[in-house]
Structures are given as C-alpha cells and as structure tokens.
C-alpha positions as CSV (number, residue, x, y, z in Angstrom):
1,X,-112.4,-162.1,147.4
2,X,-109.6,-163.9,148.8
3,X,-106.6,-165.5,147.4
4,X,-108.1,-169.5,148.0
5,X,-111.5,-167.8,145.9
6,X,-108.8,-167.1,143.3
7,X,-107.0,-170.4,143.1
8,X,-110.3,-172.0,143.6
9,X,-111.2,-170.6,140.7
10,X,-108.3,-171.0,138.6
11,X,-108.2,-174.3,139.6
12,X,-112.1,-175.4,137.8
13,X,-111.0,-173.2,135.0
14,X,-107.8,-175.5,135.1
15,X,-109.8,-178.7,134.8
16,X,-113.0,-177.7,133.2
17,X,-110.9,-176.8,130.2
18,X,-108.6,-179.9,130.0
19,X,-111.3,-182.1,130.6
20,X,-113.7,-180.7,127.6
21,X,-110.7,-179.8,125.3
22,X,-110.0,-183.6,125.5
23,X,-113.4,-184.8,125.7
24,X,-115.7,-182.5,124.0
25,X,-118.7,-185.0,123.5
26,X,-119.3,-184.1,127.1
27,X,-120.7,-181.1,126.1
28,X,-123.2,-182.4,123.6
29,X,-123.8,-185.4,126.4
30,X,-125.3,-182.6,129.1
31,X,-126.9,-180.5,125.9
32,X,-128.4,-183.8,124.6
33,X,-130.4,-184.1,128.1
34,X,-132.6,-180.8,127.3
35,X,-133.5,-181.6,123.5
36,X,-136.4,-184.1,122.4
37,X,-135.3,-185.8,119.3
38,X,-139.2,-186.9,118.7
39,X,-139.8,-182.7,117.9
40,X,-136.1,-181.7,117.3
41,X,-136.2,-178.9,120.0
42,X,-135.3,-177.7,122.5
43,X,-138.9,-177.5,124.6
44,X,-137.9,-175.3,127.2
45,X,-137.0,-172.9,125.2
46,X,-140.9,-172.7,123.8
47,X,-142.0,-172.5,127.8
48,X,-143.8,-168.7,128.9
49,X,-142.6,-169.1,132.3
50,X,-139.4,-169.9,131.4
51,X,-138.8,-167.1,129.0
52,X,-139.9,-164.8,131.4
53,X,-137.2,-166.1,134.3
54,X,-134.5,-165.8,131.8
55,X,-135.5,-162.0,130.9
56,X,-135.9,-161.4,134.8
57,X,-132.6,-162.8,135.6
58,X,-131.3,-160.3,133.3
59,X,-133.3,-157.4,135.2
60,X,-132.1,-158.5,138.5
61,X,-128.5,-158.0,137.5
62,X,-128.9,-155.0,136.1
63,X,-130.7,-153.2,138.8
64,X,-127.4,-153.9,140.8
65,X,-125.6,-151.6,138.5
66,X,-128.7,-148.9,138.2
67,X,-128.1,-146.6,141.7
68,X,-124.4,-146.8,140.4
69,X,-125.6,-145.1,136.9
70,X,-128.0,-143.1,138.1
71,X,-125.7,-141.6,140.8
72,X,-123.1,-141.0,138.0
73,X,-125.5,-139.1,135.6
74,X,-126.7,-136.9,138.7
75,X,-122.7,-136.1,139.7
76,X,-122.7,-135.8,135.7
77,X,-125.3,-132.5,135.6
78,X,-124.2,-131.7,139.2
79,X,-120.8,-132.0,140.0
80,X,-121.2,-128.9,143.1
81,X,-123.0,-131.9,144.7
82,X,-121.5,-135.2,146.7
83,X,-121.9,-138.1,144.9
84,X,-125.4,-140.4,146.5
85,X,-123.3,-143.4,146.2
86,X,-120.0,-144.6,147.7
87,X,-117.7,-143.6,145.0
88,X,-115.5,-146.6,144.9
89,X,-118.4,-149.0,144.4
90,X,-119.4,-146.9,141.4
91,X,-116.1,-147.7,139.6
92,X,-115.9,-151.0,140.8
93,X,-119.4,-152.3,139.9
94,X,-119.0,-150.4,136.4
95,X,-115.7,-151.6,135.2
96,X,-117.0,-154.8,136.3
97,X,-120.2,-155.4,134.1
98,X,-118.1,-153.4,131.4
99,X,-115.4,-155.7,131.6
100,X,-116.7,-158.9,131.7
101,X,-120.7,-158.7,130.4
102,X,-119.6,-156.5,127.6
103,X,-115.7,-155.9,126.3
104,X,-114.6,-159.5,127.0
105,X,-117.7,-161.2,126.1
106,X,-119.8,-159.8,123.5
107,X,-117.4,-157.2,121.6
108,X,-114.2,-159.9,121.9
109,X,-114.7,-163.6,122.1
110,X,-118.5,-164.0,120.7
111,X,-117.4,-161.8,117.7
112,X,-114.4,-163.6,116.6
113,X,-115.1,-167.1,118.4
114,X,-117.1,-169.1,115.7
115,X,-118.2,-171.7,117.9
116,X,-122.0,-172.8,117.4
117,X,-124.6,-172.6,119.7
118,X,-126.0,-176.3,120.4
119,X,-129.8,-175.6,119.1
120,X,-127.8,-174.5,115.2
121,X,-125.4,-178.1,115.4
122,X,-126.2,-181.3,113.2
123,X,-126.6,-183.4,116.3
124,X,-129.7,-181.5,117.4
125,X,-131.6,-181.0,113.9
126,X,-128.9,-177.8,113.3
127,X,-126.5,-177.2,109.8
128,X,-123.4,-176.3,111.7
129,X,-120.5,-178.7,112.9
130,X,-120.2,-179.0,116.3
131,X,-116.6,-178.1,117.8
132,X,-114.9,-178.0,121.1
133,X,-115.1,-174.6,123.5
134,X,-111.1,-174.5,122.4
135,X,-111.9,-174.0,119.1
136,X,-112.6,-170.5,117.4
137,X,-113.2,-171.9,114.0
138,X,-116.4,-172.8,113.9
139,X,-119.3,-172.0,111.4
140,X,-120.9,-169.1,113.6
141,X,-120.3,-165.8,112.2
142,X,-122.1,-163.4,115.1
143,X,-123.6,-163.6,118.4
144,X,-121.9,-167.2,118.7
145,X,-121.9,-169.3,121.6
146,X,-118.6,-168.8,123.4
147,X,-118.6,-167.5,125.8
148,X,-122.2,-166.8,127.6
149,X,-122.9,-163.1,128.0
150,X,-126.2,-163.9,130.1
151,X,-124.0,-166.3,132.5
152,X,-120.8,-163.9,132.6
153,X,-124.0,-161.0,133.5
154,X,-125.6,-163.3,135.6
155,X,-122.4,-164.3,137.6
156,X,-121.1,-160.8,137.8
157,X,-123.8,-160.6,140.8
158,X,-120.6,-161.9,143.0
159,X,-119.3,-157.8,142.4
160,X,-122.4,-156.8,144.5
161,X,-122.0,-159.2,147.1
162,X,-118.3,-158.3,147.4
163,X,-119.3,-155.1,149.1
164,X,-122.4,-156.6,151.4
165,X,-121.4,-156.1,155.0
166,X,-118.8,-158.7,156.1
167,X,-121.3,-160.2,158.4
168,X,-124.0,-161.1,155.1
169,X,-121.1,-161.3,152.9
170,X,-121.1,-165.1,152.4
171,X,-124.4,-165.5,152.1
172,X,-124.6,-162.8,149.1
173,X,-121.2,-165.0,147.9
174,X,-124.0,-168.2,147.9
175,X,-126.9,-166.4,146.4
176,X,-125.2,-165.0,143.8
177,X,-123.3,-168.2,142.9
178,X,-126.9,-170.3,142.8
179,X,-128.2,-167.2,140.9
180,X,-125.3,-167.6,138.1
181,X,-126.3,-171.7,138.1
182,X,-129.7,-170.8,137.3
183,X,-129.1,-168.1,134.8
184,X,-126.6,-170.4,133.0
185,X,-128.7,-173.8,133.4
186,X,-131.6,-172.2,131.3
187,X,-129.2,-171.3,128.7
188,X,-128.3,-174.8,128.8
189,X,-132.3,-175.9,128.6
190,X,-132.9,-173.1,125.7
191,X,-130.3,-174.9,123.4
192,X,-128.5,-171.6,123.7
193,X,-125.0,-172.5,125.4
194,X,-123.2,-175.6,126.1
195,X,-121.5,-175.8,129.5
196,X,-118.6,-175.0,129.0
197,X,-120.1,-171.3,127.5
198,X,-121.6,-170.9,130.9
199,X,-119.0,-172.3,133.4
200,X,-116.0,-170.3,131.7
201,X,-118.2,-167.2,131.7
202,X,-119.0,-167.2,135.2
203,X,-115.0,-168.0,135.7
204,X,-114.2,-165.0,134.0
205,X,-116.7,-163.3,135.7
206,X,-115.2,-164.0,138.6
207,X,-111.8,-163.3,137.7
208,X,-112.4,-159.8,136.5
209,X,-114.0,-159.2,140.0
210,X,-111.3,-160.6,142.2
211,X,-108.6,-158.4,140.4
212,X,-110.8,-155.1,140.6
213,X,-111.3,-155.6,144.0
214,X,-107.8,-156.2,144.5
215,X,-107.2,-152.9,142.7
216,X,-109.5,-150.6,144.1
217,X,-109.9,-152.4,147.8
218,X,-107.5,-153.9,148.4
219,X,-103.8,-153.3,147.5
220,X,-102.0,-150.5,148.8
221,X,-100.5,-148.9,145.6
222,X,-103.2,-149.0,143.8
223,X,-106.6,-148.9,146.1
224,X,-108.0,-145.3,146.3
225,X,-110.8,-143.5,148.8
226,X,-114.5,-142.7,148.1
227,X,-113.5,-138.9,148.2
228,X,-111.3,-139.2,145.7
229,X,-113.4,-140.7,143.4
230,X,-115.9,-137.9,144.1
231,X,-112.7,-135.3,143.7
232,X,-111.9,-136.2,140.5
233,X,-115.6,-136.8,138.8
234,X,-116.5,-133.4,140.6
235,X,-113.1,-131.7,138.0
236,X,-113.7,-133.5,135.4
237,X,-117.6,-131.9,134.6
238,X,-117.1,-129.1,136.3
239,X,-116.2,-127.0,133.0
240,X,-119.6,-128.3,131.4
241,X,-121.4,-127.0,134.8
242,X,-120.2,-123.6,134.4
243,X,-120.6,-123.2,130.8
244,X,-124.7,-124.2,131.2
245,X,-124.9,-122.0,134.0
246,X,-123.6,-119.0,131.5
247,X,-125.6,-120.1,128.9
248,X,-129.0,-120.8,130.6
249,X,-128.3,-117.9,133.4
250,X,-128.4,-120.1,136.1
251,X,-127.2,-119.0,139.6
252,X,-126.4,-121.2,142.8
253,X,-124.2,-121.1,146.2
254,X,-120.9,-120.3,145.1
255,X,-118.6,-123.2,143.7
256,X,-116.7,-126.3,145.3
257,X,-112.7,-125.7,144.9
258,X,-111.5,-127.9,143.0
C-alpha cells in the first residue's frame, strides 16, 4: 500500500477509461468471446460448477470480514472485555467492504447508473441499447451493470492481505489480485459485466483500501492505536451493559473505568 500501488493504479484507471470511453465496441468485442450466437446465451452461465465457484468466491471474501463482525458483536454485549481482534483491523476491514462492496457500488452507481448488463443488450439476443461504461443513461433501471459489486467484493481481498505479515505480504498482494481476476472473469463468462464493470470495480476497490490504510496506518495525524479503538467501543456500549445488568440482575467483577 504504497504510493507507486497508488499511481499504478491511477494510472490503468487513467487508460482503461480513455481507451473504452473512445472505443466502447471493445467491450462488446471481449463480451462477444463468451456468448454462442447458435443458442443466444451465454453457456457458462448455465454450467453447475461454475455457479457454484461464483457463489464460493463470494464466501471466501466474506469470511475475511466474519472474526472482524463477530469480535464486534462480542465487544457489543461485553464491552468489560478486550476486544478478540486487533481493533484497528476491525475498522479498517469494515469501512472497507462498507465502502466499496456496498455504499459506492450497490446503493450509488448501480442504482443511478443505467448501463445494461451485456446478457439484456441487442447484440447478444437482449432489448436494451448497449452504451459505453461513461454513460449513465442507459435502459437499466436497478441492479445495473456498472460497476461490479462481485468484483469490487472480490478485489477488496487486497484489505486482508494489507495486514499479512510483511514477510507473506506480497504474496497475499498476488493471490488476492488473481482471486479478483477470477471473480470478475466469470462475471464476464455469465454475461453479467463487461470489463470495464469489473476492472473499474477492482480499481475502486483498491482505491478505497489504499486511503484507509493511509488513514488508520499510516499517517501521523490521523492513524490511531488498537487500544483506542477498544477504548472508545468499550464507552460507547457501556450504558447498554449496565442497564441489562439492572434489568436481568446480573452481577460481575467490578467495572472497567472508562
């Protein structure tokens, strides 16, 4: 999470996006070589196997974020109690996946962004116009196809790796990188995204992640300890923690100051 990982970055987001806003036929070109015109379909997306990869990609990512949840919901019921999980990689990994699987993505651009997805466009059997990834006007009116939630999920996997000892660190960068390329190539083969979907998602992805890590890692006016973390969660439900404990009659050690 480096500055060249961030102008790298910038840089394909840079030409990815100047090359398809001026030619967007690419994008049908690379959709075109996962459709049989003798069926009109998209095959893969008929395939068991498949299927069940794409749902298991989405597992995979997820159980990243589940010791952060689960280690939440305990401090949650009992604050008296450390937290079981570094408290800075709780915020980090959350904000993350919040930010850029959910707020950006699905409650932002695939709400307002009426792009198609390829397997509903005329040139693959569809009713809907085709139009460029710049272009929110498009015939979709929900769950549209810019930009990919699966590959901005699937991509997010670089948060994780971010905090993988330094030593494993590059090698979590790779897997997680060849993880997003999978994820997003069988939303490609499904008819579900184009490329462009995919590749900005995973930019985003990555964007979001570079600038929280910068925030809570890395810069010195803004990064923050583990205990403080715990500190604050540990005020913020203690009031509920008492009140159950008047309620229910329940008695423990004496409480943390706070």
């Amino acid at each position: 999470m480096n500055r060249t990982g961030l102008f790298i970055a910038l840089a394909l987001w840079l030409v990815i996006g100047v090359v398809f806003g001026l030619y967007p036929e690419l994008d049908l070109k690379l959709a075109s070589l996962f459709f049989d015109p003798q069926t009109k379909t998209f095959p893969l997306k008929l395939n068991d196997w498949a299927g069940f990869a794409r749902d298991a990609a989405m597992w995979v990512a997820w159980a990243f974020v589940l010791p952060s949840l689960v280690a939440l919901v305990v401090k949650m019921i009992r604050p008296d109690r450390p937290l079981m999980v570094s408290g800075r990689a709780i915020v980090f990994l959350l904000v993350t996946i919040i930010m850029s699987a959910g707020i950006l993505t699905n409650l932002t651009f695939k709400t307002y962004w009426g792009r198609p997805r390829p397997v509903v466009v005329t040139q693959f059997a569809g009713d809907q116009q085709f139009v460029a990834w710049w272009d929110p006007r498009g015939d979709c009116v929900r769950n549209c196809s810019f930009f990919s939630g699966e590959g901005a999920t699937a991509f997010w996997t670089l948060a994780p790796a971010a905090l993988a000892p330094p030593a494993w660190r590059p090698l979590a960068y790779a897997g997680a990188v060849v993880f997003g390329a999978v994820t997003s190539g069988l939303r490609m083969a499904f008819g579900g995204h184009f490329l462009t979907d995919v590749a900005i998602a995973g930019l985003v992805s990555f964007v979001v992640i570079w600038f929280a890590y910068a925030l809570i890692y890395r810069w010195p006016r803004t990064r923050f300890s583990d205990e403080a973390v715990d500190a604050a969660l540990t005020r913020l439900n203690m009031p509920a923690y008492r009140l159950r404990r008047r309620l229910f009659g329940r008695k423990s050690g004496p409480e943390p100051s706070v």
